[in-house]
N, CA, C and O atoms as a GROMACS GRO file, in nm:
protein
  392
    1UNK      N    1   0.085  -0.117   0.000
    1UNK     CA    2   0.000   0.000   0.000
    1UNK      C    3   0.090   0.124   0.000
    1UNK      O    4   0.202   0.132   0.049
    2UNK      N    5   0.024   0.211  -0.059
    2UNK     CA    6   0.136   0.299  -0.111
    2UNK      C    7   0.088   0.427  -0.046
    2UNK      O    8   0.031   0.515  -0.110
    3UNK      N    9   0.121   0.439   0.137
    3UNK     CA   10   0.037   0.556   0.188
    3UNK      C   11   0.149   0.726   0.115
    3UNK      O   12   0.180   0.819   0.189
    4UNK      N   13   0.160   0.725   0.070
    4UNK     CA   14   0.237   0.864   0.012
    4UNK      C   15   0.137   0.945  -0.053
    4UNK      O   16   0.142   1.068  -0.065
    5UNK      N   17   0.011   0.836  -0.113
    5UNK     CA   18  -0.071   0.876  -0.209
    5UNK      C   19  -0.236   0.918  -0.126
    5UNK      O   20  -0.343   0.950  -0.177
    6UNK      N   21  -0.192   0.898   0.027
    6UNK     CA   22  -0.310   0.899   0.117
    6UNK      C   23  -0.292   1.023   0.167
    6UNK      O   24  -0.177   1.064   0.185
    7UNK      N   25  -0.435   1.124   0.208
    7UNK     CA   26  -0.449   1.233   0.289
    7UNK      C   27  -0.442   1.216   0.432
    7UNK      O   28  -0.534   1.157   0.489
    8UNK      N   29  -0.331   1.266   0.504
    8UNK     CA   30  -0.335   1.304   0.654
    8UNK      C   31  -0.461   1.368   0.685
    8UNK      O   32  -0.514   1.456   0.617
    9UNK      N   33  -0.511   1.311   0.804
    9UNK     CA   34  -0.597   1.360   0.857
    9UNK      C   35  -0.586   1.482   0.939
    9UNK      O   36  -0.557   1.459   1.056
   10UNK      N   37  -0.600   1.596   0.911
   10UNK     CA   38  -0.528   1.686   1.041
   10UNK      C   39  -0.581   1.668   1.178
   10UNK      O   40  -0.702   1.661   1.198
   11UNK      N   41  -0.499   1.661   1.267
   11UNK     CA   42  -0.507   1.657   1.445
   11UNK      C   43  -0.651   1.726   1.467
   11UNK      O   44  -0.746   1.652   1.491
   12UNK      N   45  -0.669   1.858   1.459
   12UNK     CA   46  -0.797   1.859   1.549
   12UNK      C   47  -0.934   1.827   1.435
   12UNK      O   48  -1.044   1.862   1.478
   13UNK      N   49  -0.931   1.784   1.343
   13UNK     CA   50  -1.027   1.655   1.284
   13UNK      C   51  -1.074   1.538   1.356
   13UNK      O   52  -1.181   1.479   1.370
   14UNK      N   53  -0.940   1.524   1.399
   14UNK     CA   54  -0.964   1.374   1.469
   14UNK      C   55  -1.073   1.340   1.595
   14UNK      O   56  -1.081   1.405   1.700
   15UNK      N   57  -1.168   1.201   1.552
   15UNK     CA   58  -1.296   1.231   1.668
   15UNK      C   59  -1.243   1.077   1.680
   15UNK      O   60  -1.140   1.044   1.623
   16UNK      N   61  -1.333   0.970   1.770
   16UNK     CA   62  -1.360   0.860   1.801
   16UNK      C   63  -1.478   0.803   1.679
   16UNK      O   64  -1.479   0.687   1.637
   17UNK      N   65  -1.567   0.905   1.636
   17UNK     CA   66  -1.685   0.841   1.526
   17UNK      C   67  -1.512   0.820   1.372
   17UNK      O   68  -1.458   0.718   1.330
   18UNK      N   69  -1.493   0.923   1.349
   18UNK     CA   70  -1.409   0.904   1.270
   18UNK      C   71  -1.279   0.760   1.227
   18UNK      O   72  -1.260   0.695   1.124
   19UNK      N   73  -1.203   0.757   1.387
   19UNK     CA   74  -1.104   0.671   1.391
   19UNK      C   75  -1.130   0.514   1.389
   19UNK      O   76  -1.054   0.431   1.337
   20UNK      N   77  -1.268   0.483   1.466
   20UNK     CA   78  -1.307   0.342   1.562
   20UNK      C   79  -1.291   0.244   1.454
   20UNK      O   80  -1.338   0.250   1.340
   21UNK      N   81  -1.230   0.168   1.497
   21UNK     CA   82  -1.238   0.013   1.352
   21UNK      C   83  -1.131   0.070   1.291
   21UNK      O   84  -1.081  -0.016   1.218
   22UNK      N   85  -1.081   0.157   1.285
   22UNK     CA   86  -0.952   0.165   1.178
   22UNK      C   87  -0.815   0.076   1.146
   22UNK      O   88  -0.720   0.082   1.224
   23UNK      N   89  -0.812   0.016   1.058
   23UNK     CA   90  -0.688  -0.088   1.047
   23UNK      C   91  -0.522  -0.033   1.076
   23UNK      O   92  -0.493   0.073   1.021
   24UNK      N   93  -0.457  -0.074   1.126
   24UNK     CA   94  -0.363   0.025   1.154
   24UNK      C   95  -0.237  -0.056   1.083
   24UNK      O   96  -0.239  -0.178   1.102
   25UNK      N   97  -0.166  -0.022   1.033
   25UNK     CA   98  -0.063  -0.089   0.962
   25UNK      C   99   0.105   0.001   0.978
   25UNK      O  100   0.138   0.119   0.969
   26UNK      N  101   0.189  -0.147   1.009
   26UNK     CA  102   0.327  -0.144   1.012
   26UNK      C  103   0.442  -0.121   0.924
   26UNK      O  104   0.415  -0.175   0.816
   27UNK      N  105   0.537  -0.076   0.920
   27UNK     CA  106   0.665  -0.033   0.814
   27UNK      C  107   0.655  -0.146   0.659
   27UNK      O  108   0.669  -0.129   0.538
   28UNK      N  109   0.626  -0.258   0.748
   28UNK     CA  110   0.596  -0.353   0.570
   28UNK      C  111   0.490  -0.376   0.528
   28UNK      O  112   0.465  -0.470   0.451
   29UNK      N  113   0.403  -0.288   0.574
   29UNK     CA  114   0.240  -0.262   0.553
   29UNK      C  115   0.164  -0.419   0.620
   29UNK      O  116   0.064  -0.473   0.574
   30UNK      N  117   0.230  -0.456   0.715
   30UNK     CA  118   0.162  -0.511   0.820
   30UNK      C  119   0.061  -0.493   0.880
   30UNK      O  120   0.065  -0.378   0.922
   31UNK      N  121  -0.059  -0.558   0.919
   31UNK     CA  122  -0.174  -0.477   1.009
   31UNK      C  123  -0.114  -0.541   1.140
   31UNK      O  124  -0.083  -0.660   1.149
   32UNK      N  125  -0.103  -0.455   1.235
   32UNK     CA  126  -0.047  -0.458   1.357
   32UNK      C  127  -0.151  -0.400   1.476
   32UNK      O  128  -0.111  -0.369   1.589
   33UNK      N  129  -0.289  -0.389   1.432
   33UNK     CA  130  -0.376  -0.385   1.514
   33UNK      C  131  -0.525  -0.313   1.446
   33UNK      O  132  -0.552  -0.288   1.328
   34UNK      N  133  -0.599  -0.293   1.561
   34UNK     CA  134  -0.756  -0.144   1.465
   34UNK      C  135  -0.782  -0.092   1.615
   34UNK      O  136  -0.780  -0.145   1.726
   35UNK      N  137  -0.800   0.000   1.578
   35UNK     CA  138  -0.814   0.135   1.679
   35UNK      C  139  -0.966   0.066   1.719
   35UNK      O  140  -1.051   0.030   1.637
   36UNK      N  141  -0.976   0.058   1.861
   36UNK     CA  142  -1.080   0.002   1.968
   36UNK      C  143  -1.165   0.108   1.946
   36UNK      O  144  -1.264   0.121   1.873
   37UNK      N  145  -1.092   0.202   2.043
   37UNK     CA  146  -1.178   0.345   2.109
   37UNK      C  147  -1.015   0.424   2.120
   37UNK      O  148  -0.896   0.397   2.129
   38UNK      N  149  -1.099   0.524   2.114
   38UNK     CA  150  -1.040   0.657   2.153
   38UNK      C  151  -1.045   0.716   2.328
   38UNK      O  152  -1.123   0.657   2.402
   39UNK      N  153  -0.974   0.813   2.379
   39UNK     CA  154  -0.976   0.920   2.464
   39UNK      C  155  -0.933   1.035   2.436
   39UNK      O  156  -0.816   1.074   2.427
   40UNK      N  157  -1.028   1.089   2.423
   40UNK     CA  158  -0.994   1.273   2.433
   40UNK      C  159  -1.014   1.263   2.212
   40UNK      O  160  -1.041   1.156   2.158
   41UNK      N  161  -0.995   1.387   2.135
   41UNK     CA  162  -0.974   1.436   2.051
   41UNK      C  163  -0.871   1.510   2.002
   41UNK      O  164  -0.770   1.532   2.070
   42UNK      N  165  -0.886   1.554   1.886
   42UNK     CA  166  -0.785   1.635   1.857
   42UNK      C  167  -0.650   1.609   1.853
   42UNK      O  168  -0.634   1.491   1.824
   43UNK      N  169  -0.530   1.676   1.872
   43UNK     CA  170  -0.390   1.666   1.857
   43UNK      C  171  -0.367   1.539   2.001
   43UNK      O  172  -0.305   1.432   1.998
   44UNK      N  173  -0.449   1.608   2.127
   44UNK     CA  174  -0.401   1.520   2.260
   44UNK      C  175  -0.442   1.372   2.244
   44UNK      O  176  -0.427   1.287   2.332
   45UNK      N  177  -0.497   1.351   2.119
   45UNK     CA  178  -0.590   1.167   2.116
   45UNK      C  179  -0.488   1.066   2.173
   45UNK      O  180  -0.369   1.055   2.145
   46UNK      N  181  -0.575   0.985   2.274
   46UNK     CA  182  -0.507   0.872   2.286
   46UNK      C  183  -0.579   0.784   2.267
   46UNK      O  184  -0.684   0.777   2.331
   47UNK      N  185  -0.526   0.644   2.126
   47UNK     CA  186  -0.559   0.572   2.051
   47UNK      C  187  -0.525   0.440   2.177
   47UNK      O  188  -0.421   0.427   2.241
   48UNK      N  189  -0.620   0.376   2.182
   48UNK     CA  190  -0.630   0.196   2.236
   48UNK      C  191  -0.639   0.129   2.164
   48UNK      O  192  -0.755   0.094   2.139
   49UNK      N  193  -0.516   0.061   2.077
   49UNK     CA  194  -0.549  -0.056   2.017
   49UNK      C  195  -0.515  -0.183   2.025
   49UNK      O  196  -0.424  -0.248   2.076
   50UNK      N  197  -0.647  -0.212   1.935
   50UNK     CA  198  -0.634  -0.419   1.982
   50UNK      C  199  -0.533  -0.467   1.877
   50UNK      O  200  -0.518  -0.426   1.762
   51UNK      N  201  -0.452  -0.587   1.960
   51UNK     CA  202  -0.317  -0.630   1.911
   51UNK      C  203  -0.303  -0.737   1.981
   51UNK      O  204  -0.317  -0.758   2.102
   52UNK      N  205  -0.264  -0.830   1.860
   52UNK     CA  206  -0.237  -0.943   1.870
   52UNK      C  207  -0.372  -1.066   1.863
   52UNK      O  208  -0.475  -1.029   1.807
   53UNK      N  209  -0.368  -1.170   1.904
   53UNK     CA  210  -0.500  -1.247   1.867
   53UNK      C  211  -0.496  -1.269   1.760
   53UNK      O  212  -0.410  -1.230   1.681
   54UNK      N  213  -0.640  -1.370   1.724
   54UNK     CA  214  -0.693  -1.403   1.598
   54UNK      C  215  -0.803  -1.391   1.558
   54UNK      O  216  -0.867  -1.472   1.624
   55UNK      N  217  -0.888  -1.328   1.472
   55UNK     CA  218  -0.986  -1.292   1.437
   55UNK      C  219  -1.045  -1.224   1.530
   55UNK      O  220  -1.163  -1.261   1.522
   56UNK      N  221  -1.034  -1.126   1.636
   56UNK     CA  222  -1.059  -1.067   1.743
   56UNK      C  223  -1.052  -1.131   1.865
   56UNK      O  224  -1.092  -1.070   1.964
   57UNK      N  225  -0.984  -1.301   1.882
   57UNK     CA  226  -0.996  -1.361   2.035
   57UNK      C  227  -0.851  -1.334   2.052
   57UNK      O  228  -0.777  -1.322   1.955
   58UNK      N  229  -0.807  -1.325   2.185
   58UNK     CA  230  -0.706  -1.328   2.254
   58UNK      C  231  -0.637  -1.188   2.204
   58UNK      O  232  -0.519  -1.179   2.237
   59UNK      N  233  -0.684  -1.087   2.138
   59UNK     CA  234  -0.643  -0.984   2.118
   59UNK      C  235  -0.646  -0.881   2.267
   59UNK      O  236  -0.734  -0.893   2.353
   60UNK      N  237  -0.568  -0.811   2.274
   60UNK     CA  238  -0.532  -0.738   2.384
   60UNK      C  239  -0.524  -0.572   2.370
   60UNK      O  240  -0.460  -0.517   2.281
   61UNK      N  241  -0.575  -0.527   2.438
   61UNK     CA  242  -0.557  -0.321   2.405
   61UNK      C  243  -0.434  -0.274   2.449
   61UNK      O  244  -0.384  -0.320   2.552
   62UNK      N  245  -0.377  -0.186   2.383
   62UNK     CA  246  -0.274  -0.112   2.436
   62UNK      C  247  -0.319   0.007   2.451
   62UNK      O  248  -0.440   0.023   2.443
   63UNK      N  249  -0.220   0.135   2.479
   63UNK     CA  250  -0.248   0.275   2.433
   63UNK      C  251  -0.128   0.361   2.398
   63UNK      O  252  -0.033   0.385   2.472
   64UNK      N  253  -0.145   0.403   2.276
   64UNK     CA  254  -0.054   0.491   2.196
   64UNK      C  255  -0.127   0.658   2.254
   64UNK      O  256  -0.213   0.677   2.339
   65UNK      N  257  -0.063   0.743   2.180
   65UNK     CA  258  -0.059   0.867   2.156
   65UNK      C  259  -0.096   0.843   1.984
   65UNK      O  260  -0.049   0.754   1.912
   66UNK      N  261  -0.201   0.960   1.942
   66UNK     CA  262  -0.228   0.940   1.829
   66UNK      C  263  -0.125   1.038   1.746
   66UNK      O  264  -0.117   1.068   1.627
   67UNK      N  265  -0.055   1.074   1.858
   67UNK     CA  266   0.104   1.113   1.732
   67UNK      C  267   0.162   1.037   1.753
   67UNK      O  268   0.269   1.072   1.803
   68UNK      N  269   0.150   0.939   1.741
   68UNK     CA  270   0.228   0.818   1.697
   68UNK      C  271   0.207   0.711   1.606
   68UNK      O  272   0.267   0.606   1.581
   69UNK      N  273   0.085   0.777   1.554
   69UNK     CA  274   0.032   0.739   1.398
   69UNK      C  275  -0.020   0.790   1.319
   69UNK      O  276  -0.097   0.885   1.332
   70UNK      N  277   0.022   0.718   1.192
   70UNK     CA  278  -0.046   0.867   1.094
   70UNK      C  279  -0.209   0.826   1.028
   70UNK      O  280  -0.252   0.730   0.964
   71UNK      N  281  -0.258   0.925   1.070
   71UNK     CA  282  -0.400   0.867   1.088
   71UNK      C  283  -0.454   0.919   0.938
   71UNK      O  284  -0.433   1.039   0.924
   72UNK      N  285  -0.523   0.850   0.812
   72UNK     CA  286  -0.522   0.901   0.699
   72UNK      C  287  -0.664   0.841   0.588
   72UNK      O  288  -0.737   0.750   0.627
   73UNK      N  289  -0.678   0.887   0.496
   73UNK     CA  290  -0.752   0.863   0.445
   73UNK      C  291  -0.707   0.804   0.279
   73UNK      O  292  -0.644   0.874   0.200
   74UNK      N  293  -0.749   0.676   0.252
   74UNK     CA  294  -0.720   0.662   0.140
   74UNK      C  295  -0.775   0.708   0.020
   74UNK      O  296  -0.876   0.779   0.028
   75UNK      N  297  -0.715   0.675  -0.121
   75UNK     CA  298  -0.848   0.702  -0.235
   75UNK      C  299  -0.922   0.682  -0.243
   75UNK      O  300  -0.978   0.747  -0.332
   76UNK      N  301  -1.020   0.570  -0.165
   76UNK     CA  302  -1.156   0.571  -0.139
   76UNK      C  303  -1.215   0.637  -0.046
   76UNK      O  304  -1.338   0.645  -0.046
   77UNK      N  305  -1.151   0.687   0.033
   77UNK     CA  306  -1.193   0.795   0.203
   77UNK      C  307  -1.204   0.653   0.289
   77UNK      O  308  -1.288   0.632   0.377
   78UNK      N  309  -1.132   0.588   0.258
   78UNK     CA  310  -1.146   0.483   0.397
   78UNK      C  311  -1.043   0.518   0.501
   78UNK      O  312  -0.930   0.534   0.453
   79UNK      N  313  -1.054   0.536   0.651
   79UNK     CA  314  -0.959   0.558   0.703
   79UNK      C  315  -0.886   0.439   0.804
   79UNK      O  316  -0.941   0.353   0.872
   80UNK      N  317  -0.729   0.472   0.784
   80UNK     CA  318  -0.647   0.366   0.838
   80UNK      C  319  -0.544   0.436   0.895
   80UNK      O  320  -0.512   0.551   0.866
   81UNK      N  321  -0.491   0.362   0.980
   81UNK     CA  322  -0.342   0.437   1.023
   81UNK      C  323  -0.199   0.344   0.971
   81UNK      O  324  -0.187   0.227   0.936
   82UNK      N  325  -0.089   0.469   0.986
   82UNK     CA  326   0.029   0.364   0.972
   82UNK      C  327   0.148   0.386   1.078
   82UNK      O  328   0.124   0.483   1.151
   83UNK      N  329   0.224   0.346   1.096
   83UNK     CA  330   0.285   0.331   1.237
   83UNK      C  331   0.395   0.288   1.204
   83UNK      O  332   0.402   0.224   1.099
   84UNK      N  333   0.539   0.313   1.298
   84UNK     CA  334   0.668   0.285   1.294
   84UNK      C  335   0.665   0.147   1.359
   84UNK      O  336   0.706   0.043   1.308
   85UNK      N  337   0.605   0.163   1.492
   85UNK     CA  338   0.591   0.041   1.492
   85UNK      C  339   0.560  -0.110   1.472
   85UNK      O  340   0.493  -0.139   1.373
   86UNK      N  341   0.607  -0.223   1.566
   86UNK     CA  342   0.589  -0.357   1.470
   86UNK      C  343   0.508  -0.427   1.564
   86UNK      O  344   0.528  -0.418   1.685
   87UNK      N  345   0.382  -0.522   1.492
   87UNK     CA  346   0.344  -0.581   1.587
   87UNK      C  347   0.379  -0.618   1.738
   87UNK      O  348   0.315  -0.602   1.842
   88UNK      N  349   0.520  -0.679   1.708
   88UNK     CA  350   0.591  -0.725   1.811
   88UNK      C  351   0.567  -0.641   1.942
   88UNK      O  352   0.507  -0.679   2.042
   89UNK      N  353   0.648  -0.471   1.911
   89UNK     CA  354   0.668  -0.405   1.977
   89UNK      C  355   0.536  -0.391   2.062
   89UNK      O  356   0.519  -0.398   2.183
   90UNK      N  357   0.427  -0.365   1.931
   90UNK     CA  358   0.300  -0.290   2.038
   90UNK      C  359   0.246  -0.426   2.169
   90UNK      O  360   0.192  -0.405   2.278
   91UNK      N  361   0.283  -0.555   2.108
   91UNK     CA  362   0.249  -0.672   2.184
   91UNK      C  363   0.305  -0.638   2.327
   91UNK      O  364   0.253  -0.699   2.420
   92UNK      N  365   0.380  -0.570   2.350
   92UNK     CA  366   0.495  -0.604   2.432
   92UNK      C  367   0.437  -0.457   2.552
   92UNK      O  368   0.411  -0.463   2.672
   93UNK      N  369   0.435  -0.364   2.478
   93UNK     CA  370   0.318  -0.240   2.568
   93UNK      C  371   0.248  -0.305   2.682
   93UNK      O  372   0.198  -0.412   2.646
   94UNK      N  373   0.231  -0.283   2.792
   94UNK     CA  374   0.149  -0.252   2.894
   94UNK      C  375   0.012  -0.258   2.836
   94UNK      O  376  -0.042  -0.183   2.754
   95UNK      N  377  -0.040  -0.375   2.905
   95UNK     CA  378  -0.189  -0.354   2.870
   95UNK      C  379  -0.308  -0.278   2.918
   95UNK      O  380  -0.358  -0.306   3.027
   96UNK      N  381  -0.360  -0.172   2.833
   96UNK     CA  382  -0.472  -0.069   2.883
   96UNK      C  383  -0.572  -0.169   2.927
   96UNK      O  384  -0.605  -0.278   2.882
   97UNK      N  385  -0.611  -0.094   3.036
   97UNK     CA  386  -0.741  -0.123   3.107
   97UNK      C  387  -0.811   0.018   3.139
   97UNK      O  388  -0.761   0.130   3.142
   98UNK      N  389  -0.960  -0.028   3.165
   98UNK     CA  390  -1.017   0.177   3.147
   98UNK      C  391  -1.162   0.094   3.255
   98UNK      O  392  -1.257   0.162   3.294
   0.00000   0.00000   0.00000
């Protein structure tokens, strides 16, 4: 996937109706999780996502900073994120609880 060709979403755009279900993908265009839920909006978002598992069992939440992904829209307006990080890593995060 060729996000170069995708629109950034700008920071205070960003809602929870917008982000929820979003596929989030890794440096080799890995999906490395989908945005659960949100906290807060805007630039301060903090993204919970599910990682790891299979077909949604044994998957687990973390929590990023949503500058820590680039939250975007493709040529169809579907939105996804992409991330430096690797599955592995986010596995390895502290698991959110709320």
């Amino acid at each position: 996937m060729d996000h170069s060709k995708h629109t950034l979403i700008p920071p205070a755009d960003l809602t929870e109706a917008l982000v929820r279900n979003a596929p989030v993908y890794g440096v080799n265009d890995e999906k490395v999780g989908t945005v659960s839920h949100v906290h807060g909006s805007g630039a301060g978002m903090q993204v919970v996502l599910d990682v790891g598992g299979f077909l949604g069992i044994g998957a687990r939440q973390v929590l990023v900073s949503a500058d820590q992904l680039n939250l975007m829209r493709d040529e169809a307006g579907k939105v996804h994120g992409s991330t430096t990080w690797t599955k592995e890593q986010l596995e390895e995060l502290p698991e959110h609880h709320h």
